[in-house]
N, C-alpha and C positions, 0 to 999 in steps of 0.2 A: 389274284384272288381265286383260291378254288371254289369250282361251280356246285353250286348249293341246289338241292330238292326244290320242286316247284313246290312254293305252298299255294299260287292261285293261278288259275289259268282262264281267261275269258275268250272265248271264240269266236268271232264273227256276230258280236252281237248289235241288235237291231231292237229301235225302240223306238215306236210310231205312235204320234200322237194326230190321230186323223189325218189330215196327208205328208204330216210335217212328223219328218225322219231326226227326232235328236240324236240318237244312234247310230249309225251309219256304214253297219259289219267292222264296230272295231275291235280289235285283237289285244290283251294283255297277258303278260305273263312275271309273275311277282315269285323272286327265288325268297326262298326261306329266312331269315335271318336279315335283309337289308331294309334300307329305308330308296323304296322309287318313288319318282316324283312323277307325278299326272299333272301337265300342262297346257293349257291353249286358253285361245280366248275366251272371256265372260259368253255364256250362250255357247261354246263350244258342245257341248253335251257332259262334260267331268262329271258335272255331282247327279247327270241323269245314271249314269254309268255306273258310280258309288251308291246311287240309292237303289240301285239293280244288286248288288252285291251283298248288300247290307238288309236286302226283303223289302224294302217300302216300297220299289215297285219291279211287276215281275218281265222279262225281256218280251219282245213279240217275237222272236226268232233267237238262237243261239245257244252255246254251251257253256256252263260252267262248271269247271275243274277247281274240288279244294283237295290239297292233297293226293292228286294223283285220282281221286272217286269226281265222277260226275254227279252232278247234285242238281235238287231244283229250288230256289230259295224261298219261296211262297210269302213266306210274312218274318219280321223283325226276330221273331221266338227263331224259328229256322236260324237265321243268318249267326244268333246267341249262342246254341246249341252248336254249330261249326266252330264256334270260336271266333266269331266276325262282330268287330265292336268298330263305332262308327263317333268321334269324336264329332261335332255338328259347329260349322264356324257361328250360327244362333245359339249359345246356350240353352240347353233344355232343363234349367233347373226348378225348382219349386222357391222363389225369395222366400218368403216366411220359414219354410224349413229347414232346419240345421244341416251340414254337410254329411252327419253321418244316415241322418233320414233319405236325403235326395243318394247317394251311394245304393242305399241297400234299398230301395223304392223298388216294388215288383218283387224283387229274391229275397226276401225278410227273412232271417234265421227264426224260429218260431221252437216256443218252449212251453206247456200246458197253459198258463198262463198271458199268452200272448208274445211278442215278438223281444227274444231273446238281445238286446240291447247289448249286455257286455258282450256276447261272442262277433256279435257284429262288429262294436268297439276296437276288438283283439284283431279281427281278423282287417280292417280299413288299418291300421297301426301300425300293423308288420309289412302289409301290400305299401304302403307309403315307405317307409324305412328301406325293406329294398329296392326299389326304385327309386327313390330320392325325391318323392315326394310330400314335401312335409307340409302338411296342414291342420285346420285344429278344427277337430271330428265335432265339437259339441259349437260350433258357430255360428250364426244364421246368414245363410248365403247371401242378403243382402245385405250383410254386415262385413264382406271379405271383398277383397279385390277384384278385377278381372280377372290377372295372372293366377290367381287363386282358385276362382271360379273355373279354370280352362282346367286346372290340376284337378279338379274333383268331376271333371268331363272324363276324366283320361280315369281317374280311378274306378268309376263309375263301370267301366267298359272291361280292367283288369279283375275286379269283384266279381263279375258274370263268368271269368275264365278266356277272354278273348286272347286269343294269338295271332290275328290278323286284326290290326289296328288302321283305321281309315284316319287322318286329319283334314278335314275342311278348312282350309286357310286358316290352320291353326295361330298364326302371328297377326293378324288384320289388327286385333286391339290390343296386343303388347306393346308393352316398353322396352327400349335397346337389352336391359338385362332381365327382363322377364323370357325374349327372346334367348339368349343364353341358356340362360336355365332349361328351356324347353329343349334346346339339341341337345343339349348335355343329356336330359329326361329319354330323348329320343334314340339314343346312341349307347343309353343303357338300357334299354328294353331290345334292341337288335342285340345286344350282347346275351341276352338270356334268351334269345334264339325266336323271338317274335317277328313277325314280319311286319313293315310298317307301309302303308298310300298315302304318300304326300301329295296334296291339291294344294297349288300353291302359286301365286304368280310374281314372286321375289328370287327373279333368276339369282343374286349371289346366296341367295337361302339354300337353294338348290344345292350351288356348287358348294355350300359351307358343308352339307348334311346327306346330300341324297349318292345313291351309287350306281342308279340306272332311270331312264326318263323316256317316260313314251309320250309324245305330242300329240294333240290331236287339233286337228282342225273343221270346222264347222259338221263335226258328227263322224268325221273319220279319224281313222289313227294313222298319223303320217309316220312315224318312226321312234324305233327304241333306239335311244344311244346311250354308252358308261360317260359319264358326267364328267369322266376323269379325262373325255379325249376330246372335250366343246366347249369352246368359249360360250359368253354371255350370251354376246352378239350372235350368236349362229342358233343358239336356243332364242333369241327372239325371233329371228327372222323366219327362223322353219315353221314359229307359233303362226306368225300373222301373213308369210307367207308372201313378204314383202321386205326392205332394209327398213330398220326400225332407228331412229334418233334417241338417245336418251337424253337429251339438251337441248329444253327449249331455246328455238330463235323466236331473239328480241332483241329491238332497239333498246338505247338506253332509256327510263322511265324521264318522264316530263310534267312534274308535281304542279299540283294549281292548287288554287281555294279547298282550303278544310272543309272534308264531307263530315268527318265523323270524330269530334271535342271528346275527349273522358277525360273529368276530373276529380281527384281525390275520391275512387268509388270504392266502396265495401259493399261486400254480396255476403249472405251466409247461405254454410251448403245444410243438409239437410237434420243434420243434429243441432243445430245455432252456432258453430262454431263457423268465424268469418273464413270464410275464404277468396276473398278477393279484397285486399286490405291496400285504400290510400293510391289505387291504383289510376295513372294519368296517361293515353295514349293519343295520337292525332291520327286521322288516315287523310289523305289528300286526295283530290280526285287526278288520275292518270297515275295512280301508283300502285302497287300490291304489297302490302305489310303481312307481314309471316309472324308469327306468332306460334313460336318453338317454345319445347318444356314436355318436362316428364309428365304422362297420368298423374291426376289428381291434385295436382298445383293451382288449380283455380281457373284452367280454361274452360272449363263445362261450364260455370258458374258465370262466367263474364261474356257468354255466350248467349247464355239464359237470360241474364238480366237485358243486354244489349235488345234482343228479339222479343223481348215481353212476358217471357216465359217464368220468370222468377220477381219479385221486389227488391229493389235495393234498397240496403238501410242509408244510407250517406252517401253526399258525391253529385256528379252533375254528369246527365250523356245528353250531347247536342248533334241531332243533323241537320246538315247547312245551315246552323247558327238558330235555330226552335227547339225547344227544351223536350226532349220523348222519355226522360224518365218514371217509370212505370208505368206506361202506359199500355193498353190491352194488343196483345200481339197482332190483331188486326190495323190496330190505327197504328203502329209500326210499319205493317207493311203496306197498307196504304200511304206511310208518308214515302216511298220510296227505296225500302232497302228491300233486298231479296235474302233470303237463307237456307242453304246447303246442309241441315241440320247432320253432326256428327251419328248420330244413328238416324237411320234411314227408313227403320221401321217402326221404330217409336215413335217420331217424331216429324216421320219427313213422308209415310203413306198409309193408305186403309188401304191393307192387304186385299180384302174380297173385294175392293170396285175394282172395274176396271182401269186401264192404263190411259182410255181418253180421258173416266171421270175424275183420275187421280192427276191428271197434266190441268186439268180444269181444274181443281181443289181452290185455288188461290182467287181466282175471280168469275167462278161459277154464277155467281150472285149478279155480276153486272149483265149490260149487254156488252157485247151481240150475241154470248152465253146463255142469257136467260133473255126473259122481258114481262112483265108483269106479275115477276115469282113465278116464271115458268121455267124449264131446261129447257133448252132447243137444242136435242142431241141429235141433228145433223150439222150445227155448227161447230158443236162440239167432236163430238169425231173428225169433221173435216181439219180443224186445227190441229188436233192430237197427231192426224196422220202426217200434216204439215211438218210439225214438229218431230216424229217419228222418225221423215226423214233427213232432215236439217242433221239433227243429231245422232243417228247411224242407231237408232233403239233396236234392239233385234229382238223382234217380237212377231209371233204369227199373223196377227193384227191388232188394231187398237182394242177390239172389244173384248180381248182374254183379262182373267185375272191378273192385277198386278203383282202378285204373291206368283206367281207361273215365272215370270223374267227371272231370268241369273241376276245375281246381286250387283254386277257391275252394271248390267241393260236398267233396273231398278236407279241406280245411280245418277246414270245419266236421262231417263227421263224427270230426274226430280231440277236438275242441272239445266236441263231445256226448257222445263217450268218457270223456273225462276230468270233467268238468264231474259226472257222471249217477254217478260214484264219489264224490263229495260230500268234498273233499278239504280238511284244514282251509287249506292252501298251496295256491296256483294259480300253476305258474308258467308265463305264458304268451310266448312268443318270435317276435316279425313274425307275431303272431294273423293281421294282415288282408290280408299278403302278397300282391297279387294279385288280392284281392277288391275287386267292383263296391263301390258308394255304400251299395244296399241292403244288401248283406252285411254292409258294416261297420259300418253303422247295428244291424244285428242283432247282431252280436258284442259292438261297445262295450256295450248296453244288458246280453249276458247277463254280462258281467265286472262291472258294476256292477252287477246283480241279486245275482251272488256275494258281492260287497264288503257288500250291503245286509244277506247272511244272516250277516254275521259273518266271511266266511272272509279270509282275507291273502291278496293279489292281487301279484304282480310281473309289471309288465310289462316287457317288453326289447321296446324299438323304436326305428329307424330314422327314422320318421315325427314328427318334429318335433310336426306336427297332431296326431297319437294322442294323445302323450305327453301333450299341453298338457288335450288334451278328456278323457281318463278319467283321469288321475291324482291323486289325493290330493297325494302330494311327489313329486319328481324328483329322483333322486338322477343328476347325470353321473358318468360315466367317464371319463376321461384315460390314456393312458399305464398302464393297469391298475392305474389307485389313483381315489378316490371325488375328484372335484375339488370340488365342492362339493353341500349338499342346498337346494334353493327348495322354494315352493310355485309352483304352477301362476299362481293369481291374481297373483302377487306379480312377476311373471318376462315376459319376452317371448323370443322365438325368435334375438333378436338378441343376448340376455344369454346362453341357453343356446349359443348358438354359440362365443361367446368361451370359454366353460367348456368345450365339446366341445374347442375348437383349446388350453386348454394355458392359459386366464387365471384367476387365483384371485378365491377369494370375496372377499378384503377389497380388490383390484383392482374389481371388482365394485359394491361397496358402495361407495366411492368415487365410481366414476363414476356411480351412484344418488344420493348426496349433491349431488355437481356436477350431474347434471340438475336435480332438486329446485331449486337454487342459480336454475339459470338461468330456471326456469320461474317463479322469485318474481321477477325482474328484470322480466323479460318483464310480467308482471302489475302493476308497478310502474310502468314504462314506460307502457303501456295506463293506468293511471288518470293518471297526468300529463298525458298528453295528453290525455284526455277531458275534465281539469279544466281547463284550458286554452282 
């Protein structure tokens, strides 16, 4: 490949937050036209480095190069003005307003009478068309998909004029072909000569899409290498600086008494239309049930209902044999079940407390937390830091904002919350969302540590991988009914897919007999000719 114009260069830079160095003099340099990939673990410093580049925050020390010009990026307008657009792995959109309002939101076309609508319209139309991104301008954001929502991130960023495009773990909430879509989206914007920052910690993502990778490790930049000359394995290890396992070890699973009954249950999702129809699952205690299936099949929904968070209309959920349907999500998790909630920030922390108050969130109320409607925040802290350590939280200490932690440190303090309440049910939802190799090495290992002490694990995930490495059974989801249950060993990713899109078990088995079939031919074939 011939060497391409630097479009960005970062120097030695350094970014201090009172003694604590997230920064660390690290070095980048981003050639014109490719997509690099920025690597290392959750809390490494990546999106301090990106929001340096992008204007949200400005360096303590260093240089940056756009184009060849030293620049200084002071606030978000600047970073617009260079052509620096910052896709954000939190969507920043307005729900109530239509794609083509949140698009043009700040840069209004404006006509005597107010803001020019059709040119706006013309102009999102044609920016979609040639880039290949199609979505429908008059829709209201929360009336559209994820994979939807991340496309009107990216148009959002092309509308301003940006030529250096950032992605913050742009695939955390896609589906196998939403992911698709996005390289493809990606691979044609480097073609029209945009530069791309992938933040990402899906090494085969890398290797699918990126064509240089600079590492970094806890605030420094360990090395740039072309993507085209490193296995997986040597970009995890260089991350964490250590050999990294991508397989969890475990014994085989050793099922006991039913923790958690579902019987014929129906959920409706938020227009009244069911989604979760007739559906029946068991979990047992000493085992972990996986629960694979594309967005929006009805795992949100049965997730919700299970934790308290929704009503069910019909159906029956029993833990260890007492009836918890509908009941208030408190008296849920005082009967024993813990939850890993699939967003972490809706659902799973209050950004402005801090990290001891938000480890505390779940039994603040009791003692030795409280005592007479009091906090007792030296108990409180002392646990948090307990915990802090137990579970490798990387955080300057317990008492920063929890909204300050990298998404993965976020992750796993909510993981050591729930986990350190000792719950007979674990339900855990996109556990590794966004987490590094190491992290997710350490999570799988502590759900199957859970599994080992007895408790009933469900996991809900997106990750194919996951599902396949910690799971006992897999049960998919379809169209919010159970399509079929495998085991792990017994199954490949190409079976679960057919089951994810809509194909049955005895379809299934079928085409297992016919493999089988064909594999004895083949083997048949092979000895003829050898005798021969």
């Amino acid at each position: 490949m011939n060497k391409q114009p630097i479009s960005i260069e970062m120097i030695d830079i350094v970014k201090q937050f009172g003694e604590f160095r997230a920064n660390d003099g690290i070095n980048l340099k981003v050639e014109r036209g490719e997509i690099h990939a920025l690597l290392g673990e959750n809390g490494a410093g990546k999106s301090t480095l990106m929001n340096i580049l992008s204007g949200l925050l400005e360096p303590t020390s260093g240089t940056i190069k756009i184009n060849g010009e030293k620049v200084t990026i002071a606030n978000p307008t600047i970073a617009n003005n260079l052509g620096i657009g910052m896709v954000h792995q939190h969507f920043m959109l307005i729900q109530d307003f239509t794609v083509s309002e949140n698009i043009i939101l700040g840069s209004e076309p404006m006509q005597a009478i107010g803001i020019n609508k059709k040119e706006a319209t013309k102009t999102i139309t044609e920016l979609s068309k040639k880039y290949g991104l199609d979505v429908k301008v008059d829709a209201k954001v929360v009336d559209i998909t994820i994979g939807m929502q991340q496309r009107v991130e990216i148009l959002k960023t092309l509308y301003r004029g940006a030529d250096i495009l950032i992605f913050d773990e742009p695939t955390a909430v896609l589906t196998p072909q939403e992911i698709d879509e996005l390289i493809v989206i990606m691979k044609t914007l480097t073609k029209e000569g945009k530069s791309i920052i992938l933040i990402t910690h899906k090494l085969d993502e890398i290797k699918a899409v990126a064509d240089h990778c600079t590492v970094i490790r806890r605030g420094k930049s360990i090395d740039t290498v072309a993507v085209a000359d490193v296995s997986q394995q040597e970009l995890a290890d260089m991350m964490v600086g250590r050999a990294v396992s991508f397989k969890t070890d475990k014994k085989a699973a050793e099922p006991k008494e039913v923790i958690l009954e579902v019987n014929e249950l129906y959920v409706k999702e938020n227009r009244g239309l069911d989604a979760v129809k007739n559906l029946s699952l068991t979990v047992r205690a000493g085992e972990v049930v996986g629960i694979a299936g594309i967005d929006g099949n009805g795992q949100s929904e049965l997730i919700q209902a299970l934790t308290g968070l929704t009503k069910i209309e019909k159906g029956s959920i029993k833990l260890n044999g007492e009836e918890i349907s509908n009941k208030k999500p408190r008296q849920i998790t005082e009967s024993k079940v813990g939850h890993v909630p699939e967003d972490r920030h809706k659902y799973g922390l209050i950004l402005p407390l801090s990290v001891a108050e938000n480890i505390g969130l779940q039994t603040y109320y009791k003692k030795p937390l409280s005592k007479h409607g009091f906090l007792n925040y030296e108990i409180i802290n002392q646990h948090a830091r307990e915990l802090i350590e137990e579970f490798d939280v990387r955080t300057v200490d317990e008492l920063v904002p929890v909204k300050s932690l990298s998404g993965g440190n976020q992750q796993k303090a909510i993981i050591a919350r729930e986990i350190d309440r000792n719950p007979d049910l674990l339900i855990v939802a996109q556990p590794t969302r966004g987490l590094d190799v190491g992290a997710i090495e350490y999570i799988h290992k502590r759900l199957i540590d859970q599994r080992d002490c007895g408790k009933a694990v469900l996991l809900i995930s997106f990750e194919l991988d996951e599902i396949l490495n910690v799971s006992d059974r897999i049960a998919v989801m379809h169209d919010g009914q159970i399509a079929g249950v495998v085991k792990p060993e017994e199954t490949t990713q190409q079976e679960l897919g057919l089951l994810m899109a809509g194909a049955t078990m005895e379809s299934i088995m079928a085409n297992r007999v016919l493999q089988m079939e064909e594999e004895k031919q083949k083997q048949k074939a092979a000895v003829s000719v050898g005798g021969e």
